[in-house]
C-alpha positions as CSV (number, residue, x, y, z in Angstrom):
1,X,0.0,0.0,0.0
2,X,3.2,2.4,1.0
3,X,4.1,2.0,-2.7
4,X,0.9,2.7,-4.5
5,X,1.0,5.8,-2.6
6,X,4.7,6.6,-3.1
7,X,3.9,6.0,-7.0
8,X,0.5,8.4,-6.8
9,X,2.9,10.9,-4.9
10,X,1.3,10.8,-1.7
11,X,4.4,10.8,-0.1
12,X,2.5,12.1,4.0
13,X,0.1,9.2,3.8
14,X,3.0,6.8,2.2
15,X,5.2,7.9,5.7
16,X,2.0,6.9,7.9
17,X,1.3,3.3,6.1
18,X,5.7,2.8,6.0
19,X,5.9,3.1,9.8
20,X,3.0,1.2,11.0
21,X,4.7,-1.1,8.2
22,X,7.8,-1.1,9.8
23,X,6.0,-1.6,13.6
24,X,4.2,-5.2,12.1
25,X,7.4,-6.1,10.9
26,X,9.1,-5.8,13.6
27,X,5.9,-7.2,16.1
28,X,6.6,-10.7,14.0
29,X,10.7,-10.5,13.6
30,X,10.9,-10.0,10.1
31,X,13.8,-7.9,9.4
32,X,13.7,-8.2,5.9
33,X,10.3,-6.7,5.8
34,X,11.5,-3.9,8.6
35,X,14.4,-3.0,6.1
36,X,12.1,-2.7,3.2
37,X,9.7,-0.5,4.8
38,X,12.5,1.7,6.2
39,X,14.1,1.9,2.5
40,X,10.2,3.4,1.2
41,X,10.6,5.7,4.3
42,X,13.6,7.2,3.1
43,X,12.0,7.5,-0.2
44,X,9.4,9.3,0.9
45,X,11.9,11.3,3.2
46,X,14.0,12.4,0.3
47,X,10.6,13.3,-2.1
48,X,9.8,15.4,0.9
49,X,13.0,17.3,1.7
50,X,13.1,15.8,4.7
51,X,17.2,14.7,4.7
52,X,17.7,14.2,8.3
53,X,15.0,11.7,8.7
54,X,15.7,9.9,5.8
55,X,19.6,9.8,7.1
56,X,18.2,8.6,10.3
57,X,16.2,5.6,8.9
58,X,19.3,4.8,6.6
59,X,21.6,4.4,9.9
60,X,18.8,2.1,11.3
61,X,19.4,0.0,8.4
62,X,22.9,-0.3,9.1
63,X,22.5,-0.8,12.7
64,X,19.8,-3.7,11.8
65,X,17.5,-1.9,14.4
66,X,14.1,-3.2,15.7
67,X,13.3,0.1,16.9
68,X,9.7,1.4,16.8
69,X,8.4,3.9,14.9
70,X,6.1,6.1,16.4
């Protein structure tokens, strides 16, 4: 769903469905899923102008981080 909005440039709503993406991911241990959320949240970061929060989701990726998104 984060994708079809990301694609119709609805890049607020796209942020809301990525994190509550990201929060199911990480209720079942799926890091793979938690990784691809957090790469459409930078997405919609960057097609915001929004470089320090997309920075901040990239070094989440790195650090393999199960933290929530609020």
């Amino acid at each position: 769903m984060a994708y079809t909005q990301f694609l119709l440039k609805d890049y607020k709503n796209s942020v809301s469905t990525s994190k509550q993406s990201v929060n199911e991911h990480i209720k079942i241990g799926n890091y793979d899923g938690v990784k691809a959320s957090r790469e459409m949240l930078i997405g919609n970061y960057m097609k915001l102008g929004l470089k320090e929060e997309a920075s901040k989701e990239a070094q989440l990726i790195l650090d393999k981080s199960f933290k929530l998104e609020s």
